[in-house]
ROVEX-60682 format. One line per 8 residues: number of its first residue (from 1); their letters; for each residue y negated, z, x of N, C-alpha, C. Coordinates in Angstrom, 3 decimals. Example, Ala and Ser with C-alpha at 12.3 -4.5 7.8 and 13.67 -1.06 7.14 Angstrom:
<nodes>
1) AS) 5.690:7.800:13.190:4.500:7.800:12.300:3.300:7.800:13.200  2.250:7.080:12.850:1.060:7.140:13.670:-0.030:7.870:12.900;
</nodes>
This chain:
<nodes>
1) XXXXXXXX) 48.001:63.254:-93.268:49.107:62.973:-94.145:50.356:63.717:-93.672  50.511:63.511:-92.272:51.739:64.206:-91.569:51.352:65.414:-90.974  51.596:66.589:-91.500:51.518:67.792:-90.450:52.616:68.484:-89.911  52.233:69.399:-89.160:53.257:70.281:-88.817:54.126:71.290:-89.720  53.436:71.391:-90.948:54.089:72.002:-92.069:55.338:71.202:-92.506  54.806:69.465:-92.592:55.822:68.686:-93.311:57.203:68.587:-92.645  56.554:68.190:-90.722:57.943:68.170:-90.387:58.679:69.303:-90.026  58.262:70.445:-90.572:59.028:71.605:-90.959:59.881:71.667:-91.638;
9) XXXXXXXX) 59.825:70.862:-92.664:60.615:71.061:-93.954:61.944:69.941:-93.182  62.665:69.903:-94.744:64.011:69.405:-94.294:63.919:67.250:-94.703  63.047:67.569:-95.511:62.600:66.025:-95.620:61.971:65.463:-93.796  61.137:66.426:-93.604:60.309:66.166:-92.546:61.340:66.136:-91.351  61.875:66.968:-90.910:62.999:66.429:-89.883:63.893:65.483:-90.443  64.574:64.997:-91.036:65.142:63.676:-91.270:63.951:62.263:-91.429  62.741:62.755:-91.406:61.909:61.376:-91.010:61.918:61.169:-89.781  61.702:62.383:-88.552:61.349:61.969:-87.432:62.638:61.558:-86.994;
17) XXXXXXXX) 64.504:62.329:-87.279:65.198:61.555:-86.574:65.428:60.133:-87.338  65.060:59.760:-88.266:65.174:57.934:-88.952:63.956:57.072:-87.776  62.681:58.191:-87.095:62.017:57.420:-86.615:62.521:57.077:-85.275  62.960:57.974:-84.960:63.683:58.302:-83.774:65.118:56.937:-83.056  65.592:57.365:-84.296:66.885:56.417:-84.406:66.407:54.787:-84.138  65.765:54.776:-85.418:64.625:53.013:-85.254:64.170:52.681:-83.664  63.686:53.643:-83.318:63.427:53.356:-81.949:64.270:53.580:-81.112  65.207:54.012:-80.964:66.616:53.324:-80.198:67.503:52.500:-80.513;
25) XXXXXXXX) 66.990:52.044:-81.612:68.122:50.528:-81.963:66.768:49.316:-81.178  65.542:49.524:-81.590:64.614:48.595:-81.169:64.716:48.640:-79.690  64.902:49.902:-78.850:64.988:49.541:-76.979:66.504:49.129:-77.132  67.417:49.060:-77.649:68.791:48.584:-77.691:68.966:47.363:-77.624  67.911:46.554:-78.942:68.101:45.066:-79.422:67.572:44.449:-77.932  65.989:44.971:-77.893:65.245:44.764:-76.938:66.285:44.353:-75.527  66.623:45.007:-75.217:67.356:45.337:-73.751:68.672:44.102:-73.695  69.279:43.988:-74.836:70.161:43.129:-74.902:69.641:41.678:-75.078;
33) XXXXXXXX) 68.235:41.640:-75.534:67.900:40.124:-74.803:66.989:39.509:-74.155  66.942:40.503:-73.384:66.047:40.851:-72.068:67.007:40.277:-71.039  68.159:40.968:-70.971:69.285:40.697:-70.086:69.790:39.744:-70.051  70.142:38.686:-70.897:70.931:37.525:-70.770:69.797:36.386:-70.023  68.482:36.882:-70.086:67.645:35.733:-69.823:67.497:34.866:-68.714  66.796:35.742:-67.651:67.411:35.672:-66.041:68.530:34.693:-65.561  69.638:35.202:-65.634:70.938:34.938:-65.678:70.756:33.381:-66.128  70.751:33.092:-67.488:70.727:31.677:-68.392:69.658:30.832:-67.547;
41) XXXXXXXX) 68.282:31.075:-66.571:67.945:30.101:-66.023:67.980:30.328:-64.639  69.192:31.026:-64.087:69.385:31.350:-62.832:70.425:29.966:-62.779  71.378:29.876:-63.714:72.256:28.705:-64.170:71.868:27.705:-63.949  70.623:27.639:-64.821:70.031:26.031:-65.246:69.489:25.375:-64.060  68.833:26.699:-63.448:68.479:25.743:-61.838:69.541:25.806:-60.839  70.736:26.245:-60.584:71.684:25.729:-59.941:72.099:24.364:-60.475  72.078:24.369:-61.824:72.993:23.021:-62.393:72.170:21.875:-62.174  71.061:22.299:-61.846:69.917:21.179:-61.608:70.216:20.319:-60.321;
49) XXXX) 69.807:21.835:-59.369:69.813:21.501:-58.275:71.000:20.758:-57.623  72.219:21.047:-58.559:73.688:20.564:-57.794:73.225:18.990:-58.438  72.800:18.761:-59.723:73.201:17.710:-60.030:71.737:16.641:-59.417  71.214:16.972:-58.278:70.256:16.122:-57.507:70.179:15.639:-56.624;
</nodes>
């Protein structure tokens, strides 16, 4: 369906950077709630532990 002819053309490079793009908003979203996680039960077991 996809060859090297297509993403030759000018349709065909604006698919791969839309695919491109998609997949740096998805490691973006990804990463941003990846990160808070840790942290949020690094909390919960201090608050534990203080309150025992």
């Amino acid at each position: 369906m996809y060859t090297a002819r297509f993403f030759s053309t000018t349709l065909g490079r604006a698919a791969l950077i839309s695919i491109a793009a998609m997949a740096a908003l998805n490691v973006a979203v990804l990463t941003q709630q990846l990160g808070p996680a840790p942290q949020a039960a690094a909390y919960t077991a201090v608050a534990a532990s203080e309150a025992a």
